[in-house]
ChimeraX commands (.cxc) that place a marker at each C-alpha (Angstrom):
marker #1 position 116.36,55.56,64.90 radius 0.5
marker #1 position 115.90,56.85,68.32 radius 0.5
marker #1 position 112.98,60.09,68.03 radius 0.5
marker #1 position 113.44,61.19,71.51 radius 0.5
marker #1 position 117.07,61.81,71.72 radius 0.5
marker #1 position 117.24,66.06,72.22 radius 0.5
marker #1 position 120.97,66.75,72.61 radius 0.5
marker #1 position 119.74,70.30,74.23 radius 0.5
marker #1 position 117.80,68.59,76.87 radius 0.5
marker #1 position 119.57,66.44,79.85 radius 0.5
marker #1 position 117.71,63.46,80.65 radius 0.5
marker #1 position 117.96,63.24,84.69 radius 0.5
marker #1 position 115.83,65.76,87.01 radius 0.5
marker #1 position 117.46,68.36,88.49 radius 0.5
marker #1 position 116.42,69.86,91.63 radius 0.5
marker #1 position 114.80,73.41,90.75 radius 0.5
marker #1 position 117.62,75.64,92.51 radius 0.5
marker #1 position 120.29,73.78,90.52 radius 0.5
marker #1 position 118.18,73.93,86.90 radius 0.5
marker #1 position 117.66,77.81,87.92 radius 0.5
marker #1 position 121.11,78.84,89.07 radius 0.5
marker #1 position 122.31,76.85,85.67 radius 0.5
marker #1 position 119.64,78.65,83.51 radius 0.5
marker #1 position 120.97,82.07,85.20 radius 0.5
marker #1 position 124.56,81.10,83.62 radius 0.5
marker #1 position 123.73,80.07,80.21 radius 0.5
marker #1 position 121.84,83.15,80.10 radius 0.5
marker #1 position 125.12,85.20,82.08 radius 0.5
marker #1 position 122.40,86.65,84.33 radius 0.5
marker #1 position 123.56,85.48,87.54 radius 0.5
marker #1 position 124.85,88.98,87.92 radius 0.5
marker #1 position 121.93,91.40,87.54 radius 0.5
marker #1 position 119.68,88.41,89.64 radius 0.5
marker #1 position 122.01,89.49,92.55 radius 0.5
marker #1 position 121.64,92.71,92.30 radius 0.5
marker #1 position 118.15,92.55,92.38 radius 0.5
marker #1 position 118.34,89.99,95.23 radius 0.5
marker #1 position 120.23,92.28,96.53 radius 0.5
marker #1 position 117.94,95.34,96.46 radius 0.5
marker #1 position 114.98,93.36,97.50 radius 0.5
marker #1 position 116.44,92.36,100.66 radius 0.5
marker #1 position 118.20,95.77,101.49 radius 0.5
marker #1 position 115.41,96.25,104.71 radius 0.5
marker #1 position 116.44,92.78,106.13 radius 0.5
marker #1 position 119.63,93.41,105.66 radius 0.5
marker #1 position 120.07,96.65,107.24 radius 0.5
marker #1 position 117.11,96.13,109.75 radius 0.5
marker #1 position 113.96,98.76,109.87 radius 0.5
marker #1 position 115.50,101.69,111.46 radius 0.5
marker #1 position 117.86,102.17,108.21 radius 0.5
marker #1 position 114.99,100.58,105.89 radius 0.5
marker #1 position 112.45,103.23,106.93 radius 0.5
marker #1 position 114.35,106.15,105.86 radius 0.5
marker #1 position 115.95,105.04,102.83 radius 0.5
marker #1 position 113.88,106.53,99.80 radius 0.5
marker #1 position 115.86,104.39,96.70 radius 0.5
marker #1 position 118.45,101.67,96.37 radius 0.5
marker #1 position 120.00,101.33,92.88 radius 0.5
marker #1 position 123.23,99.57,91.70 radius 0.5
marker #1 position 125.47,100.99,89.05 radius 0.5
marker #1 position 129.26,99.72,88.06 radius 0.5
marker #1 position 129.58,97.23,91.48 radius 0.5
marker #1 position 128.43,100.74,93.89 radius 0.5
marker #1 position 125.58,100.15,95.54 radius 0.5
marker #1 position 123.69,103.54,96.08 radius 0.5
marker #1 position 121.56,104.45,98.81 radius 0.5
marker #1 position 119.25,107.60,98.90 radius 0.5
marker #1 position 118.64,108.53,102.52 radius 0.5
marker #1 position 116.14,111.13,104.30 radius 0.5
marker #1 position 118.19,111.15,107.17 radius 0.5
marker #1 position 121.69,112.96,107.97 radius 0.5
marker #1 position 122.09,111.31,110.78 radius 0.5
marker #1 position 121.19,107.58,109.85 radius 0.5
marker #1 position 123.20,108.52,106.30 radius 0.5
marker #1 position 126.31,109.29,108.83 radius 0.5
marker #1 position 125.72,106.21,110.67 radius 0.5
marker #1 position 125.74,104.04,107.48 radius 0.5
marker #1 position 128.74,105.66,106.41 radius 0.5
marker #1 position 130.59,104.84,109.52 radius 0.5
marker #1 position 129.54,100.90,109.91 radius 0.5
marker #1 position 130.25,100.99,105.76 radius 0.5
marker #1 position 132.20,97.70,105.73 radius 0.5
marker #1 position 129.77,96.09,108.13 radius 0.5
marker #1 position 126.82,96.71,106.01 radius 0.5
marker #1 position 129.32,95.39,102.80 radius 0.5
marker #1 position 129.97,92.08,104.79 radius 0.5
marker #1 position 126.47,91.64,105.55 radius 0.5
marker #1 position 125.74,92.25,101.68 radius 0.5
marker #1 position 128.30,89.70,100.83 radius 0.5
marker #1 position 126.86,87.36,103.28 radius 0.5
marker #1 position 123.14,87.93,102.34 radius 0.5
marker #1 position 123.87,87.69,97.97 radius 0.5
marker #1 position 128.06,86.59,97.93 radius 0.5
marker #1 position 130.65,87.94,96.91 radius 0.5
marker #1 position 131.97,90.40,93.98 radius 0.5
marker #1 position 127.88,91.91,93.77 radius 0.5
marker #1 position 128.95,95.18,95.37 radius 0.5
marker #1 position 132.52,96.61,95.90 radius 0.5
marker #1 position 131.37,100.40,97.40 radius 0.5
marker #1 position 128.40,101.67,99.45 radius 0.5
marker #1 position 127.57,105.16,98.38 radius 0.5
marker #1 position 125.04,107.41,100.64 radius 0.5
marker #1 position 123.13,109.90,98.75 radius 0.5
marker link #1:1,2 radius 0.2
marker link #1:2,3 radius 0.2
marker link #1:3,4 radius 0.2
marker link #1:4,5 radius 0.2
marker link #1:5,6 radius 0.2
marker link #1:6,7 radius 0.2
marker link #1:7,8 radius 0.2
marker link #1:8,9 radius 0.2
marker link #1:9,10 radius 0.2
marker link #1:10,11 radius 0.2
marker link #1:11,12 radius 0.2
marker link #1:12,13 radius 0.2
marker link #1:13,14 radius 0.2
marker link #1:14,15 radius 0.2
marker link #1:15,16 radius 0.2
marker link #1:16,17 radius 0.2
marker link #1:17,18 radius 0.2
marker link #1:18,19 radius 0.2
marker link #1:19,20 radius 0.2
marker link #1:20,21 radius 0.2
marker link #1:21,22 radius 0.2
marker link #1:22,23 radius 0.2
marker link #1:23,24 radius 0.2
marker link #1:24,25 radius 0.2
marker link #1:25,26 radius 0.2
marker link #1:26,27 radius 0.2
marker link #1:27,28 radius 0.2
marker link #1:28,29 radius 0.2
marker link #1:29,30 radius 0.2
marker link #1:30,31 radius 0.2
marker link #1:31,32 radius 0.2
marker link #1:32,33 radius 0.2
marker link #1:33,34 radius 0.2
marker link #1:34,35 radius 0.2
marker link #1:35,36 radius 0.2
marker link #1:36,37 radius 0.2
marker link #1:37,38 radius 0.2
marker link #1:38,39 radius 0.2
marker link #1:39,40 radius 0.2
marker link #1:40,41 radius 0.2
marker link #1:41,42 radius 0.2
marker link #1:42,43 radius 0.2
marker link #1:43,44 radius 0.2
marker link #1:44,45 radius 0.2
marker link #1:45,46 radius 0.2
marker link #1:46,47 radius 0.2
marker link #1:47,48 radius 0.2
marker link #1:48,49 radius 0.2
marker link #1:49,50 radius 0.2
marker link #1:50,51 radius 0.2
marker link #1:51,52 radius 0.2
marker link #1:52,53 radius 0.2
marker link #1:53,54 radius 0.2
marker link #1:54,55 radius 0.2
marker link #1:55,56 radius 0.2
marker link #1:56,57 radius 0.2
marker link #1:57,58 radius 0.2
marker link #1:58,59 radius 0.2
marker link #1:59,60 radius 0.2
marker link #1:60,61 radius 0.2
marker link #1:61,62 radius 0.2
marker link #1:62,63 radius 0.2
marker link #1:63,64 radius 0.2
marker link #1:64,65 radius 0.2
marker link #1:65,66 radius 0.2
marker link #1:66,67 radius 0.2
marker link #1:67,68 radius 0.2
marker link #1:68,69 radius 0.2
marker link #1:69,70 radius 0.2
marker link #1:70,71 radius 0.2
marker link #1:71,72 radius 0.2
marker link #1:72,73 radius 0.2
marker link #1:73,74 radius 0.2
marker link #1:74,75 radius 0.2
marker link #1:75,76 radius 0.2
marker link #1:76,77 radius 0.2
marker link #1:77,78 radius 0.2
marker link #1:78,79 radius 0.2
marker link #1:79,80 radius 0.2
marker link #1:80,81 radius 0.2
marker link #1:81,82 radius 0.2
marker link #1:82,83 radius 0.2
marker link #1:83,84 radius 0.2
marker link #1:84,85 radius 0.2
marker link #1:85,86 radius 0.2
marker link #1:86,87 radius 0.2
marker link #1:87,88 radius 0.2
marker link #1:88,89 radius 0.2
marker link #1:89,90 radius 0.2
marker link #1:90,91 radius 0.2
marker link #1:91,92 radius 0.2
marker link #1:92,93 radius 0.2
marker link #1:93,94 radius 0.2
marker link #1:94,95 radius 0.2
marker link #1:95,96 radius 0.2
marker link #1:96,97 radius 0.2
marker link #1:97,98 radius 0.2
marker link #1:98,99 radius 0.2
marker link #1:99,100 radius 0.2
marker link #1:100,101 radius 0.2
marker link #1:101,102 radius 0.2
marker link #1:102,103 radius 0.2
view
């Protein structure tokens, strides 16, 4: 009788990122750890101009929200909207964020 058999445990090594991204699934929290990816990069991906005068970033129902304390870098942002939604694809993939809202 074999003691050390664990059918919940795989017995190769996994490189971290691959155990990690496969923990995020069985857990169905790759979602949410995009979103907070996502939000903790927001200043490199929008560069420090932008960064500077944004007071909050919050995601609700795929819209990323962005409170800004300036009119004209909010009509800026509004303008280059799909840019900034390519670069968020880019930065965390695809499907995080559908809408960029300026608030």
């Amino acid at each position: 009788m074999n003691y050390n058999s664990n059918p919940g445990r795989k017995k190769e090594a996994a490189p971290l990122e691959a155990a990690f991204n496969e923990l995020l699934k069985a857990y169905r929290l790759e979602d949410k750890f995009k979103e907070k990816q996502l939000i903790s990069s927001w200043g490199e991906i929008v560069g420090k101009t932008i960064s500077d005068r944004t007071t909050a970033v919050f995601i609700r129902d795929k819209k990323l929200f962005v409170k800004l304390s300036s009119g004209p870098v909010k009509k800026e942002l509004m303008l280059n909207r799909s840019k900034v939604l390519l670069l968020i694809e880019d930065k965390v993939g695809k499907g995080v964020v559908e809408d960029l809202i300026c608030l």
